[in-house]
N, C-alpha and C positions, 0 to 999 in steps of 0.2 A: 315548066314553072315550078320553083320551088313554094311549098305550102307552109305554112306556118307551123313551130312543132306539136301545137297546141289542137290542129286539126287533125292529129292521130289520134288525139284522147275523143272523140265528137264521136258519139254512135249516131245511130236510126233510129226509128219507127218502123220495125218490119213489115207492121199491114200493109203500108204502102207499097213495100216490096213485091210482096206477091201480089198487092191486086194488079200492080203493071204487069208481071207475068202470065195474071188471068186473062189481061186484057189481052195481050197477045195472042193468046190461045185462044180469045174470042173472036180474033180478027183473024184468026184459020177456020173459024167457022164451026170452032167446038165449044159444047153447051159449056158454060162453066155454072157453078152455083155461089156462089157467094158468102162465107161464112168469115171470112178473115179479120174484115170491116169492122172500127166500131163507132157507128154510123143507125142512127135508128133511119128506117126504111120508108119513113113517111116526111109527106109534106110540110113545110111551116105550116100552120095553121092560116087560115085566110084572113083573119081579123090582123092578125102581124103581118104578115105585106100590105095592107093594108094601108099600116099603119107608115109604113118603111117609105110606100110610094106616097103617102102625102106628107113624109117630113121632106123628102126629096124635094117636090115642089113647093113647097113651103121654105125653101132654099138651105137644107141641111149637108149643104154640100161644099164647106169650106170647112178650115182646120180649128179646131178645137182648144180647149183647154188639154193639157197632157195628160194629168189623172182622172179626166173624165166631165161629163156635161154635170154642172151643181144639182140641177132638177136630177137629174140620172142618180148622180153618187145618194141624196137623199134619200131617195124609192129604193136604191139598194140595202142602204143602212135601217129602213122600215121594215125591211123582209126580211134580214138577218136576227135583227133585235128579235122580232116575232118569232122566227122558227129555231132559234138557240136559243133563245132566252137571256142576252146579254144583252147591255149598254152601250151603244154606239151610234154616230152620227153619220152624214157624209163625210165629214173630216177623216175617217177611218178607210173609206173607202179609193182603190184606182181599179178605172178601169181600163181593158186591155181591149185588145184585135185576139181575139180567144184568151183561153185562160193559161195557153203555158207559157205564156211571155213572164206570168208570177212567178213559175217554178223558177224558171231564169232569174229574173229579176232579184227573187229574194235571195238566190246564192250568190250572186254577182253583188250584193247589197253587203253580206253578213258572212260568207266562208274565204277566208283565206286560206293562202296553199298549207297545204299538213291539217286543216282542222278537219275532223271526222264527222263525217253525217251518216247518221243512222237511216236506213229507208227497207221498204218492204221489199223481199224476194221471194220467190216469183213478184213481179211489180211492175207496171210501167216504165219501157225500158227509159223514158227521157231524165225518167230522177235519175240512174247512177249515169247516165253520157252527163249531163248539166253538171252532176258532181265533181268529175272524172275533167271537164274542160274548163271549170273554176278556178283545180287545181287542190281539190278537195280530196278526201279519203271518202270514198265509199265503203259503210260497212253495213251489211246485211242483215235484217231481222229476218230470220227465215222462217218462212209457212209453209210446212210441211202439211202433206196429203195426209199421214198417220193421227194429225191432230186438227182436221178439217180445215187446215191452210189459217190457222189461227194463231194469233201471236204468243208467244210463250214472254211472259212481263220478267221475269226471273233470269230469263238468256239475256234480254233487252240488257237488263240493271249488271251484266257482267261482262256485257259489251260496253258499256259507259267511262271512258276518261276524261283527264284533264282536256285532251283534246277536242271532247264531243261539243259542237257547235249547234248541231240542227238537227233536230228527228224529223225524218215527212209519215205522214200518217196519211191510210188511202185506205177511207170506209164507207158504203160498197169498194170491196178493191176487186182492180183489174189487174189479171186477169183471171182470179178466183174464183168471186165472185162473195168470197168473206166477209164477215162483218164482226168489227171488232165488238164486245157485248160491254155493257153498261163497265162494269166490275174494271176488267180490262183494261179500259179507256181512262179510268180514274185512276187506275194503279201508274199508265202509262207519264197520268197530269202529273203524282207527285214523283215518280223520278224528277221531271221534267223542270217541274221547281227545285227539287234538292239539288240537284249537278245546275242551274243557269241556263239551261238549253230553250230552246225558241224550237215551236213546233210550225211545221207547214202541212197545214190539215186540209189534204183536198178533199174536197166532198160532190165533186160535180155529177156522182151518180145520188146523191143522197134522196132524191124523190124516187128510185128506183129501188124498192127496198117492199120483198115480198112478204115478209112475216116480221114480226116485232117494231121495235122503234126505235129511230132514231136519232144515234148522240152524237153530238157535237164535242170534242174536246175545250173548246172555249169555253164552252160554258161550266166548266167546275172552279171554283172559288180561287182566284189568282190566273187563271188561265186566258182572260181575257188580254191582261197586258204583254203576253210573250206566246200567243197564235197566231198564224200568217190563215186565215181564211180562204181556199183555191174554190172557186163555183164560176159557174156559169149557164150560158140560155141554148146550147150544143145540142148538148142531149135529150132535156127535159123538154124542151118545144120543138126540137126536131128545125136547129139553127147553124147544125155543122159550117154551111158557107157565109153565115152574118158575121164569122169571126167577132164576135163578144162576150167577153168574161169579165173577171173581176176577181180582186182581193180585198179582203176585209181585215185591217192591223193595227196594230198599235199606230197612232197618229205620229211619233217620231219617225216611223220609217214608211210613211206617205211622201215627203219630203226628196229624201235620194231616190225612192222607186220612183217618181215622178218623173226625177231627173232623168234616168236609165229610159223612158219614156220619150223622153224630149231627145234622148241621143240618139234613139234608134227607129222609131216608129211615129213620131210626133205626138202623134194622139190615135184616138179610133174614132174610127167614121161617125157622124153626129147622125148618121138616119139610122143606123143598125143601132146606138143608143137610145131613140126615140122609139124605134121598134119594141125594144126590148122593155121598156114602161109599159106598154101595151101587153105584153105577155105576162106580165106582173100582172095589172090591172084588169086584164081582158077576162072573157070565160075560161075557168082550168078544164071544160070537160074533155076539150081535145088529147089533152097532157095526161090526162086520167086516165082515158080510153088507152093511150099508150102503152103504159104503165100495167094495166089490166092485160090487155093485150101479148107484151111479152110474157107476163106471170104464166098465161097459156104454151105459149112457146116453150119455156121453160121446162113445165111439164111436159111435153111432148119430146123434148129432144134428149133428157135426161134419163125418160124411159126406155126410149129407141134407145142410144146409147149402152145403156146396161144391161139391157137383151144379145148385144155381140161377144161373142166369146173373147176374152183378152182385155177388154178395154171392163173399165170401173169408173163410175163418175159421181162424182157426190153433189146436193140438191143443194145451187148457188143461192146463196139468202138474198140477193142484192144483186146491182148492176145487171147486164145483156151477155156475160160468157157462162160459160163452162169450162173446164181444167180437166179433164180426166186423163187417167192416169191409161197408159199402153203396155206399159212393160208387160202385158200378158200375150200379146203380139209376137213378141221376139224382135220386134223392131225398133232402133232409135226414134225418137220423136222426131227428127228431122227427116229422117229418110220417110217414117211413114208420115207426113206433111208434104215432102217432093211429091213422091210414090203415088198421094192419095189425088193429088191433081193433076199432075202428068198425064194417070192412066184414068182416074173416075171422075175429074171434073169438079171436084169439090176442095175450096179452097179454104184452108185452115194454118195457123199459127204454130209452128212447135214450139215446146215451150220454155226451150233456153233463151229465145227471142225474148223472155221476160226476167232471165238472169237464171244464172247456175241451177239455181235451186227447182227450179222448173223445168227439167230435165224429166225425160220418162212420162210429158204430158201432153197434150195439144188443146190451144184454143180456138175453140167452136162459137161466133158470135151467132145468138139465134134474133139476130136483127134483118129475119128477114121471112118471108110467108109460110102460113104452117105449113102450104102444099109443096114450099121447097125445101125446108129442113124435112119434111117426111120422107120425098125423094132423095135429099141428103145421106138420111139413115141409112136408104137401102143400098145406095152406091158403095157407101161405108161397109155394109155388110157384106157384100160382095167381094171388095177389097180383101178385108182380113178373111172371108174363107180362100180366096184366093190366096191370100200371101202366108198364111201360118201353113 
């Protein structure tokens, strides 16, 4: 079958990759640990199925409006206004079947072929594939280890042309674990208005954030009319399979995302809608406990980590990974990623799977029991005495 030429530009998601190879090696009967994943390791909270099962029966089980249930998009646009501090309605608001049907959406909305998007490297690899299968230029902000995987506003503003269409902004970013600082972020908004460019500012780890606080790009003076808003209920309530996100935009380009909506997914399910009001509304202690919970993990793996000869890991402000660097190994990041689960069981990311610049790293999600990132460490330890 001949494939379309456009399906050579299409990447992956590599965690998925390897966790099928864990699985396989599960199903030989060998431990694996789980580090690849990013996937918080707990339940929905009870009051959300709860909720899930009596919209069900309450008959939430026919097709929708395409940008979203009206009562939904409202609750949404209440909980943004609150925690950015801007103006906005449900009118601003679509919702999705997860949140990266927006990344899609808005470059299918707004890049034509040759225009340049700027996006974070090391970065979730779907920005530059979405770019790259749009028909886009992908061009890289690099976040280098030497500068805590932080963006340099100065590189940005000499990468900017006539071309530049779209910046994506990812703060907590994956798979860093960086955070863009106040100063930064502002420096990032007036390029963004001098050049015309539209930013797409995901924030889906934004309640994942261990020290300092939390900014929005929207929210600096002008920024409201030219942000594409990426969140969702994934992570933070521990809803990976409710597939429910959302974008918050300028109310012109609610309109064609809609549309992109209606051509390809119809709408999203009305009970995992209804659910997700409930997790707004409901008690946050579950989401807090979480939250709390990895900060622990954090510490704990960050430590182990830098205690092994070769490896260097610096202390992620934000989001469930760690980045650390290998090159003191002697080994590529890939081979020691194959290497580390092949022979110990412990499955990890390298970190070209986040783009060039992530090379010489591996990602460790610590979404998952302190008693198995501890036994993680020591497998890991064992590895590099064994392998240097």
């Amino acid at each position: 079958m001949q494939l379309a030429e456009r399906m050579a530009r299409l990447g992956t998601e590599t965690a998925f990759e390897v966790l099928a190879k864990a699985r396989i090696l599960e199903a030989k009967g060998r431990d694996v640990i789980h580090l690849e994943i990013g996937e918080p390791d707990f339940e929905t909270p009870s009051h959300i199925i709860e909720a899930g099962k009596q919209a069900l029966s309450s008959g939430y089980t026919h097709y929708g409006p395409s940008p979203g249930l009206s009562e939904v998009r409202d609750r949404i646009a209440q909980e943004v206004a609150i925690t950015r501090g801007i103006s906005v309605t449900g009118d601003n608001v679509v919702v999705t079947p997860g949140a990266k049907p927006i990344m899609f959406f808005a470059m299918l909305a707004l890049v034509d072929e040759g225009d340049e998007v700027l996006y974070p490297n090391p970065g979730f690899p779907i920005y530059e594939s979405m770019i790259k299968f749009v028909g886009g230029v992908p061009v890289p902000m690099k976040l280098l280890a030497s500068r805590d995987f932080n963006v340099d506003v100065g590189e940005v503003a000499d990468q900017i042309t006539s071309r530049t269409k779209l910046m994506v902004l990812n703060s907590p970013n994956n798979p860093c674990g960086s955070v863009i600082e106040r100063a930064e972020l502002e420096a990032l908004a007036e390029l963004a208005q001098k050049h015309d460019i539209i930013v797409l500012s995901d924030e889906i780890y934004r309640r994942f954030l261990y020290e300092g606080e939390h900014y929005s790009v929207s929210s600096f003076p002008g920024m409201s009319d030219r942000t594409i808003i990426l969140d969702g209920f994934s992570k933070t309530y521990a809803m990976t399979g409710w597939r429910i996100g959302y974008g918050v935009m300028p109310v012109e380009l609610v309109e064609p995302i809609s549309r992109l909506c209606t051509n390809s997914v119809s709408c999203t399910a009305g009970f995992t809608q209804i659910a997700s009001l409930q997790a707004l509304d409901g008690p946050q202690d579950e989401a807090q406990m979480i939250v709390a919970e990895f900060k622990k993990r954090r510490d704990i793996i960050v430590e182990g980590l830098n205690q092994i000869s070769g490896i260097k890991s610096a202390m992620p402000k934000g989001a469930f990974y760690v980045f650390p660097n290998i090159d003191g190994t002697g080994m590529t990041s890939r081979e020691f990623a194959d290497r580390l689960l092949e022979d110990y069981g412990v499955a990890a990311l390298a970190g070209e799977s986040f783009g060039e610049h992530g090379m010489g790293c591996i990602r460790f999600s610590f979404a998952n029991s302190v008693e198995n990132i501890e036994r993680a460490i020591e497998r890991i330890d064992k590895f590099v005495a064994t392998a240097v």
